[in-house]
C-alpha positions in Angstrom: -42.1 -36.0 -64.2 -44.4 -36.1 -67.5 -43.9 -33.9 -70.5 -46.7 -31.3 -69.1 -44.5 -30.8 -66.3 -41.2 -30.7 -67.5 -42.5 -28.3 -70.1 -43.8 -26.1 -67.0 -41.0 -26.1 -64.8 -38.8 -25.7 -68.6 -41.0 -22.1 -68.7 -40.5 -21.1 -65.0 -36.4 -21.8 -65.5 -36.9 -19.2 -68.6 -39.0 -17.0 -66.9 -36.4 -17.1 -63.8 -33.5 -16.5 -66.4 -34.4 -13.5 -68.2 -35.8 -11.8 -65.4 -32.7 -12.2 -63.7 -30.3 -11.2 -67.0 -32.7 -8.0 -68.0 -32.6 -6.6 -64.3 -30.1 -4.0 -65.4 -32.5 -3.1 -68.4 -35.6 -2.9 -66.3 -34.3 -0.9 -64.0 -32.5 1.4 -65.8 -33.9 3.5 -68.6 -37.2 1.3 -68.9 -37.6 2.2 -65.4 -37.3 5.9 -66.1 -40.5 5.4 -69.0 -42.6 4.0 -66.1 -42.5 6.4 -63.8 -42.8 9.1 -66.4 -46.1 7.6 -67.5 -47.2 6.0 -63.9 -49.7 8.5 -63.0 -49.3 11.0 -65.4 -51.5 13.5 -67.4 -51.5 12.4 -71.6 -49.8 16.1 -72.8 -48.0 16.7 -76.1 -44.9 17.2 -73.1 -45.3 13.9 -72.0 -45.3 12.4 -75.2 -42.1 14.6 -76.0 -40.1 13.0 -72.8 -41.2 9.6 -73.8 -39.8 10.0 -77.1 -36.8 11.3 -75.8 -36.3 8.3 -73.3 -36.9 6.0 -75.8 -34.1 7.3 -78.1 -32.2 7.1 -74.6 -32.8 3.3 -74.2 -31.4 2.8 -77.5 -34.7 2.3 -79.4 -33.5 4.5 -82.0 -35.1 8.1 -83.2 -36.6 6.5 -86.4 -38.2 4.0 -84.3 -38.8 6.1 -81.2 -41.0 8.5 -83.3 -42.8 5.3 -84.9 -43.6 4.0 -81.5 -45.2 7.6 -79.8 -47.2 8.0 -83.3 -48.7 4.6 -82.8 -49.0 5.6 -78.5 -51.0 8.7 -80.5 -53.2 7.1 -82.3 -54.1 4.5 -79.9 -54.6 7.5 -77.1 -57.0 9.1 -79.4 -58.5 5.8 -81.2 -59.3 4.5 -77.6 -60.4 7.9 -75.7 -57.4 7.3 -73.5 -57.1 9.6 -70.3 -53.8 8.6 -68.2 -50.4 7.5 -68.3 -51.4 4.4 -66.7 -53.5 3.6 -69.6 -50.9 4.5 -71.8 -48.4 2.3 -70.7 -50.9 -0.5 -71.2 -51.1 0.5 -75.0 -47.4 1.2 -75.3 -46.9 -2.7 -74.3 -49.4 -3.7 -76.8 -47.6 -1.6 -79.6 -44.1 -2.6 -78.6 -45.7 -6.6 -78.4 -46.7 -6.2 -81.7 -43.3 -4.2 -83.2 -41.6 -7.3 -82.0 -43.4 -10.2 -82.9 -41.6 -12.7 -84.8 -44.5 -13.6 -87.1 -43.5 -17.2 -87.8 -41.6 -19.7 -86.7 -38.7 -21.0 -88.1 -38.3 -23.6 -90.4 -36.7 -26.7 -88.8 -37.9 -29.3 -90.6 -35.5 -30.3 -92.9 -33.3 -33.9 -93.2 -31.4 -32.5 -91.4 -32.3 -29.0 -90.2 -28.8 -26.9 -91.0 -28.4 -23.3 -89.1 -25.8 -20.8 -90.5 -24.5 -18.6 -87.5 -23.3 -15.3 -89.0 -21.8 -12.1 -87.6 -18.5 -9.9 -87.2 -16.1 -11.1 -84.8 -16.3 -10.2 -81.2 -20.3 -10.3 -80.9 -20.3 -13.8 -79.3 -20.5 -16.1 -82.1 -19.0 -18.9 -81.3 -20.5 -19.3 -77.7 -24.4 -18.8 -79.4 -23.4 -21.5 -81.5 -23.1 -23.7 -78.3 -26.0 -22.1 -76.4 -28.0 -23.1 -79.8 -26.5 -26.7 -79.5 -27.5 -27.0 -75.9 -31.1 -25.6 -76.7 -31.7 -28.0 -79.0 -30.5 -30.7 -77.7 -32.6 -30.1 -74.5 -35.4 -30.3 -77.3 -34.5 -33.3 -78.0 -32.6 -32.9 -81.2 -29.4 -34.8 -82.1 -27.1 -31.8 -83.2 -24.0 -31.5 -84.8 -21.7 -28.9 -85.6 -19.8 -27.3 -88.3 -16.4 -25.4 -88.0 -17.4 -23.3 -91.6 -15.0 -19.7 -90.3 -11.7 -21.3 -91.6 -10.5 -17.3 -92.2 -10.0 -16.6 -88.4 -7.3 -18.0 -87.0 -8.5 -20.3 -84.0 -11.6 -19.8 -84.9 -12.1 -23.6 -85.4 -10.4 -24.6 -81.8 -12.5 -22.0 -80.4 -15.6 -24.1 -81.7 -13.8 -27.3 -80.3 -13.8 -26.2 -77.3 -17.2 -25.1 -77.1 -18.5 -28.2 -78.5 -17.0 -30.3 -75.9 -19.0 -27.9 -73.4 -22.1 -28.2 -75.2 -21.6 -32.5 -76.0 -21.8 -32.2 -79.4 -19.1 -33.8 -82.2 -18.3 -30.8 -84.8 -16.3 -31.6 -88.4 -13.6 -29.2 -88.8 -11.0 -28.7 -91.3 -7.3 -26.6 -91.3 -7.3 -22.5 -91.6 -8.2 -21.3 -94.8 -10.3 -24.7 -96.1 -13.4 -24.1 -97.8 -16.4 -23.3 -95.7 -18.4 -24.6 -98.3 -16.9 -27.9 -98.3 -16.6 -28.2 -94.7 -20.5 -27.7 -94.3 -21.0 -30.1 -96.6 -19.1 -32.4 -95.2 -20.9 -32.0 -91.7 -24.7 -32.2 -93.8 -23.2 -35.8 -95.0 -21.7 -36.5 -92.0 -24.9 -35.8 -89.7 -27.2 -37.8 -92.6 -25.0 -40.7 -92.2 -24.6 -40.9 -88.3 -28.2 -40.2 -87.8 -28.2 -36.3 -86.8 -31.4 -34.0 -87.4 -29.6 -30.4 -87.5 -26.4 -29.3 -88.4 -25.4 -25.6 -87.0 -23.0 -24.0 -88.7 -20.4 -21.2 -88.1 -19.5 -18.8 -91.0 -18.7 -15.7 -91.9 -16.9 -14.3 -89.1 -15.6 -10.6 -90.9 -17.5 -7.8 -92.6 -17.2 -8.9 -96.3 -17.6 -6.8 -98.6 -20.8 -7.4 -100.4 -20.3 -9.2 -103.7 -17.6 -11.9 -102.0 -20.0 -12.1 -98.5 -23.2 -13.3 -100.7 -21.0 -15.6 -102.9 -19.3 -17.3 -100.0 -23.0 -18.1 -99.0 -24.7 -18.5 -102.2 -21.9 -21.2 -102.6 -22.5 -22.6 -98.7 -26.1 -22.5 -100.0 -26.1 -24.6 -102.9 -23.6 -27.1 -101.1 -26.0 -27.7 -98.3 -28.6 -28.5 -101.2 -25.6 -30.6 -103.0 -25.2 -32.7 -99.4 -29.3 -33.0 -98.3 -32.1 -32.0 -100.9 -34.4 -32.7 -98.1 -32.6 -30.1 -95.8 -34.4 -26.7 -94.2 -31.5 -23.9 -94.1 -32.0 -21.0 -91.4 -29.4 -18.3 -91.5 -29.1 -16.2 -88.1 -27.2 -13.1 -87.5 -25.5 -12.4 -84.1 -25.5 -8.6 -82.9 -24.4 -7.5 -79.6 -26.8 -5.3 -77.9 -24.1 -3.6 -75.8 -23.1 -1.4 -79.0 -27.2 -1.2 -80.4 -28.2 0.9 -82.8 -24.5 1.0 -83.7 -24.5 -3.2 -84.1 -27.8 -2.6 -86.3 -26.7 -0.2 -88.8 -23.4 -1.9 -89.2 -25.4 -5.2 -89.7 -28.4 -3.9 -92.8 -25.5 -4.2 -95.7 -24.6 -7.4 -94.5 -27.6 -9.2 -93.5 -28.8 -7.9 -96.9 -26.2 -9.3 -98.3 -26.1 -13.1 -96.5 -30.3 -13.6 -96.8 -30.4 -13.4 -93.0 -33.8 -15.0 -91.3 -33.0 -13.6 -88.1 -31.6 -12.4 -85.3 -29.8 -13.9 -82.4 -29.2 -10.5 -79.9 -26.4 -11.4 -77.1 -24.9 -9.5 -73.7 -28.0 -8.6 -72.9 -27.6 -8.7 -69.3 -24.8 -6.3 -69.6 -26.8 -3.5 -70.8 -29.4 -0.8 -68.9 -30.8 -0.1 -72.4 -32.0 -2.9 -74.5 -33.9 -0.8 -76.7 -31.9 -2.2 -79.6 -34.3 -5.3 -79.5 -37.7 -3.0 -80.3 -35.6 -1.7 -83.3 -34.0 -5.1 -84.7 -37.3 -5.8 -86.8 -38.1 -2.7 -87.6 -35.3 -1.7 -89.5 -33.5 -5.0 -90.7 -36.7 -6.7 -91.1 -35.5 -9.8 -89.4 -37.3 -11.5 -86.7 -35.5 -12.1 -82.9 -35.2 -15.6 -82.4 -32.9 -15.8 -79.2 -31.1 -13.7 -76.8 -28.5 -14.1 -74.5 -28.6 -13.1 -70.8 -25.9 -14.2 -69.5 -22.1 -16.6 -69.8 -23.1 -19.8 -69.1 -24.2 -22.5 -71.7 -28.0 -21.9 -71.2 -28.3 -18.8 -71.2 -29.1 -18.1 -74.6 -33.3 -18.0 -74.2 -36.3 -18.2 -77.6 -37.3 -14.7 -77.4 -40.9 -14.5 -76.5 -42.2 -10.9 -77.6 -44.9 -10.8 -74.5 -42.6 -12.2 -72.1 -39.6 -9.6 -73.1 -42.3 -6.6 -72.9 -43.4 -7.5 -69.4 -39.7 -7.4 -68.4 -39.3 -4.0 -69.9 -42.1 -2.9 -68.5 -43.5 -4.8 -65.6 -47.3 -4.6 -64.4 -45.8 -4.9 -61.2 -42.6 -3.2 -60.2 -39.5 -5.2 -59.0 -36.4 -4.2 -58.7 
């Protein structure tokens, strides 16, 4: 099969996976906002239940009332006369909420990834999703056991990265994260390895220590590879939402986060928590995960995600 293929039939796997992992979020309170609008009359009443089942699918009220302003001014900006039509520009508006903006920076000698978040999120298994990805890609990955504070944390990773095929440099509970990253960024240099990702900062710091735990991670990255790109990703569960979000603005704050990973996905009927991630931590969505097994952690793709929470054509 040549490249233009296997990128094809890569797309129509992705396509296959998501749809299957959002079905619980389609059809449950995204399904509710299409057949409000599906037909409707455009009335301040309808724009008062949309609001209201928006803050219902976990969109958030701050956001919720950003999203019907916007539906407002597009009604009126475009002489709008139905729900139908609405829906159209309510996909174009949530498109646009949620599009990354750039790409990430992976460019580096090697290209090092620090995976942050709070324990219990699903850390350690997007870690191993993100190897797997990448390697798919085509990229020679390695991995760093950087959460010494957690007891088993590091075995955990082991574990995983047998799964996923990658080697992974680990050191005993309570070593230096710092040192151990470095370690891996000198490690992967030598042995011929283009990224490093790294797992870190597995408890809720407080501020001052959680930035100079990175700051330090940082500078020893820099220390191990001048020529290295750094990308620092957050992990939120969307099963907890808005709740996961304004736990996570002191602490992505504090750690220079450049996104989001968003995980459990598939085990929610609300997702609404993925419309609000930009919005109000000003971070990007890079990936999400739909599901348990090792590739099921998908690229988000803004257009793609909208037509799976609202569909064109209805499936079930």
């Amino acid at each position: 099969m040549g490249l233009f293929g296997r990128k094809n039939k890569d797309k129509e796997k992705t396509k296959e996976k998501m749809d299957a992992g959002l079905k619980k979020t389609r059809t449950g309170f995204w399904g509710t906002i299409i057949q409000t609008l599906t037909g409707a009359e455009i009335t301040d009443d309808l724009y008062d239940d949309l609001e209201e089942q928006l803050i219902l699918a976990d969109v958030g009220a701050e956001v919720a009332l950003h999203l019907v302003e916007r539906l407002r001014e597009e009604v009126k900006n475009q002489h709008l006369k139905t729900g139908d039509q609405a829906m159209d520009a309510l996909r174009e508006i949530l498109r646009e909420e949620m599009e990354p903006g750039s790409e990430m920076q992976l460019d580096g000698k090697p290209a090092v990834i620090l995976v942050i978040g709070v324990n219990g999120v699903g850390k350690t298994t997007s870690i191993a999703k993100l190897a797997r990805y990448y390697q798919e890609e085509g990229r020679k990955v390695m991995l760093a056991a950087g959460d010494t504070f957690r007891a088993a944390a590091s075995e955990q990773l082991d574990i995983w990265a047998g799964r996923a095929g990658v080697p992974i440099v680990k050191a005993g509970e309570g070593a230096d994260p710092a040192a151990v990253i470095f370690d891996t960024v000198k490690s992967a240099q030598a042995r011929g390895y283009d990224m490093v990702i790294a797992d870190t900062a597995g408890r809720l710091h407080n501020k001052a220590n959680l930035m100079a735990e990175l700051s330090k991670i940082s500078r020893s990255v820099r220390k191990a590879a001048p020529e290295a790109s750094l990308e620092t990703l957050l992990v939120l569960d969307a099963i907890t939402g808005q709740n996961a979000i304004s736990q996570a603005r002191e602490f992505c704050k504090a750690a220079d986060a450049s996104g989001v990973i968003l995980t459990k996905l598939d085990g929610t009927a609300k997702g609404g928590c993925v419309v609000a991630v930009k919005q109000r931590l000003g971070l990007p969505v890079r990936f999400i995960g739909v599901g348990e097994a090792i590739d099921d952690l998908l690229p988000f793709d803004a257009a793609g995600f909208v037509e799976e929470l609202l569909p064109r054509k209805w499936r079930s």
